[in-house]
C-alpha positions as CSV (number, residue, x, y, z in Angstrom):
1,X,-35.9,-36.3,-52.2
2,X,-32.6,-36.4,-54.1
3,X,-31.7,-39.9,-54.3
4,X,-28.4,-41.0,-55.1
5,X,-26.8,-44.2,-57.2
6,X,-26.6,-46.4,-54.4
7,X,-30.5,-45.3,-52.9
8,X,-30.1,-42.8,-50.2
9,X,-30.9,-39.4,-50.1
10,X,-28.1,-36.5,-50.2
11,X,-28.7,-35.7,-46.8
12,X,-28.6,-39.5,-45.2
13,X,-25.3,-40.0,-47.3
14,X,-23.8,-36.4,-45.4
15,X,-25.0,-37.9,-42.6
16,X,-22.7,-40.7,-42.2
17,X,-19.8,-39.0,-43.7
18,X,-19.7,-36.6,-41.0
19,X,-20.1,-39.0,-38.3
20,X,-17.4,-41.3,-39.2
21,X,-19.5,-44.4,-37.5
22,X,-20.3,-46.7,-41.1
23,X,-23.7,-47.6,-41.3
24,X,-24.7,-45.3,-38.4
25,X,-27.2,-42.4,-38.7
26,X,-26.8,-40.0,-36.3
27,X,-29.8,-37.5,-35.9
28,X,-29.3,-33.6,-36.0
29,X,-27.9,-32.2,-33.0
30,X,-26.7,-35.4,-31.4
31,X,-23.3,-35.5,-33.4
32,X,-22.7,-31.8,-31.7
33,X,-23.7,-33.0,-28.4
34,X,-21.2,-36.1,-28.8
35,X,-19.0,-33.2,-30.2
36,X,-19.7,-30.9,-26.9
37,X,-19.4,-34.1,-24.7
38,X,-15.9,-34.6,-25.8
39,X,-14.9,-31.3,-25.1
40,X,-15.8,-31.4,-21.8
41,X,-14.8,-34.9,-21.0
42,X,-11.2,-34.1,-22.7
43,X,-10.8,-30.8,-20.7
44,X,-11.7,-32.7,-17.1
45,X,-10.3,-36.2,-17.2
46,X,-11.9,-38.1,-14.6
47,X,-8.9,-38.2,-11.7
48,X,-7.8,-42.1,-10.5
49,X,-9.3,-42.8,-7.1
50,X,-11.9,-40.5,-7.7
51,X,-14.3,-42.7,-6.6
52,X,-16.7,-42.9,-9.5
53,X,-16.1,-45.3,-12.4
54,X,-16.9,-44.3,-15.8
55,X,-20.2,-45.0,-16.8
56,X,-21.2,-47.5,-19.5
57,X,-22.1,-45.4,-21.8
58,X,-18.6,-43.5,-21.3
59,X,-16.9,-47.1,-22.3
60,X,-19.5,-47.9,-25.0
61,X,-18.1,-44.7,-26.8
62,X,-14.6,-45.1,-25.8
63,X,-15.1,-48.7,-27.1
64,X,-16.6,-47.6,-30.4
65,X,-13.4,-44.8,-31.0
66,X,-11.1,-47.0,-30.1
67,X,-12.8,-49.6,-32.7
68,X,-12.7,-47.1,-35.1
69,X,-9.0,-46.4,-34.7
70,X,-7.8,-49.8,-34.4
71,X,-8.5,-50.3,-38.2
72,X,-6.7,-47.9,-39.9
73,X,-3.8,-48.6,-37.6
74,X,-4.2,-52.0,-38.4
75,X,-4.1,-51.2,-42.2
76,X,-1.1,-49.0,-41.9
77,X,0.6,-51.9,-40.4
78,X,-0.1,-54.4,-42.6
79,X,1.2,-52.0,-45.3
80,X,4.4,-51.4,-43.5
81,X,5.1,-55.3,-43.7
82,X,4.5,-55.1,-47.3
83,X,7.1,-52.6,-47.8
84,X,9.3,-54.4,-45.5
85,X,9.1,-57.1,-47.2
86,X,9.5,-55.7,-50.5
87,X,12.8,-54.4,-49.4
88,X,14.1,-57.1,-48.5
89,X,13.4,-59.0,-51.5
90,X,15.2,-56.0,-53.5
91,X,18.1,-56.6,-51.1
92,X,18.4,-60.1,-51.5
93,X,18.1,-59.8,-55.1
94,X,20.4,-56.7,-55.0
95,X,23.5,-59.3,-53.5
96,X,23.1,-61.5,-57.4
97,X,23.6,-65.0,-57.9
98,X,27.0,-63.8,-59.0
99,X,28.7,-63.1,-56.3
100,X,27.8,-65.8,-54.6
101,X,29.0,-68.5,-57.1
102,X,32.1,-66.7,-57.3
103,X,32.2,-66.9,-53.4
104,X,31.2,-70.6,-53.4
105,X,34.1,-71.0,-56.0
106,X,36.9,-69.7,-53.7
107,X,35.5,-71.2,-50.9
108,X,35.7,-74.7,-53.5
109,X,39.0,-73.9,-54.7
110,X,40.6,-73.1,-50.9
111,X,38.8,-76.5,-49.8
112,X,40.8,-78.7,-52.2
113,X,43.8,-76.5,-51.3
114,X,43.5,-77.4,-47.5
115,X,42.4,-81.1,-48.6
116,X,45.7,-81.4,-50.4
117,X,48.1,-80.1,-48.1
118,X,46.3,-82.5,-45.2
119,X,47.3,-85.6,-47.7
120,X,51.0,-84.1,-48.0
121,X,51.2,-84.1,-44.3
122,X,49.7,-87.3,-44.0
123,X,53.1,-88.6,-46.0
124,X,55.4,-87.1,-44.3
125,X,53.8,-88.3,-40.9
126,X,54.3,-91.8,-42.4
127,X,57.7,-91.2,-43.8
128,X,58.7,-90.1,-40.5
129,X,57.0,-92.7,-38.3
130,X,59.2,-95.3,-40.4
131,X,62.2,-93.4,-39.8
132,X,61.7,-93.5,-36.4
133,X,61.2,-96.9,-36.1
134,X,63.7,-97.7,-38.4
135,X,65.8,-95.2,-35.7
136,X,64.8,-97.2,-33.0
137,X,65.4,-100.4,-34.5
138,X,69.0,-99.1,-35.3
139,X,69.7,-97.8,-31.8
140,X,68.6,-100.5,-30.2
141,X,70.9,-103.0,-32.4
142,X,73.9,-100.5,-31.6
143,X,72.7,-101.1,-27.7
144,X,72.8,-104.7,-28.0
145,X,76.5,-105.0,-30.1
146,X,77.3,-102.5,-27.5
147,X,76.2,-104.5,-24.6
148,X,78.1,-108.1,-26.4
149,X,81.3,-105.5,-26.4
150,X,81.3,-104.5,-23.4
151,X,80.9,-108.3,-22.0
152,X,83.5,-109.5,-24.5
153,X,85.7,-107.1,-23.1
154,X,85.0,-107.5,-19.5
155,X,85.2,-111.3,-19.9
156,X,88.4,-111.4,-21.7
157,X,91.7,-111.5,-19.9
158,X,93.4,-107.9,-19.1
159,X,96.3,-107.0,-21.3
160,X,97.2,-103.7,-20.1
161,X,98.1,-104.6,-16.6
């Protein structure tokens, strides 16, 4: 027999590349009856309702295909995050320190511009709550001389009759 690196012979190692089942032999002749079993199977799908459910060995093999399809998909999934994620580091990266200290700068800069101009409103709130006390003050003390006139005169013997 012709032996190979890793022990088995040339025609074991064909073997199990052709069957796509790892670590499976498959005798000659079964693989084309799998083969010829498909076929049909594929060309009559069972119909729902039909009364008969599928046989174990039907959902042994459908279980063993679909085992064998789940891992590549599972591979070409796992390598779509990576490239996901790769581009999204390159975008983050792409957006630079740069621009965003300059950003945080006139965000900074406008921040003490609104700080300041809340003080100066602050003072002039002040200045004019004293002048409107001082107002009041005033208007009231013009109230009161006016109320002392007004008795003064209505007190005070009429001249003008």
């Amino acid at each position: 027999m012709n032996r190979t690196a890793n022990g088995r012979c040339k025609r074991c190692r064909l073997a199990l590349a052709s069957t796509g089942l790892t670590g499976r032999l498959v005798a000659e002749g079964v693989r084309e009856h799998i083969e010829a079993a498909r076929t049909r199977q594929a060309a009559h799908p069972p119909q729902p309702g039909s009364g008969r459910p599928p046989s174990p060995a039907s959902l042994r093999t459908d279980l063993e295909m679909a085992r064998h399809e789940i891992a590549p998909l599972r591979l070409e999934r796992d390598n779509l995050k990576n490239v996901v994620r790769r581009n999204l580091g390159q975008q983050l990266d792409q957006v630079g320190v740069g621009e965003l200290v300059t950003r945080i700068n006139e965000l900074t800069v406008q921040l003490d511009e609104f700080r300041a101009a809340r003080e100066a409103w602050k003072r002039e709130k002040q200045d004019l709550e004293t002048k409107l006390s001082e107002a009041v003050e005033d208007l009231e003390a013009a109230r009161a001389s006016l109320r002392r006139m007004v008795r003064a005169a209505s007190t005070a013997p009429s001249t003008n009759q």
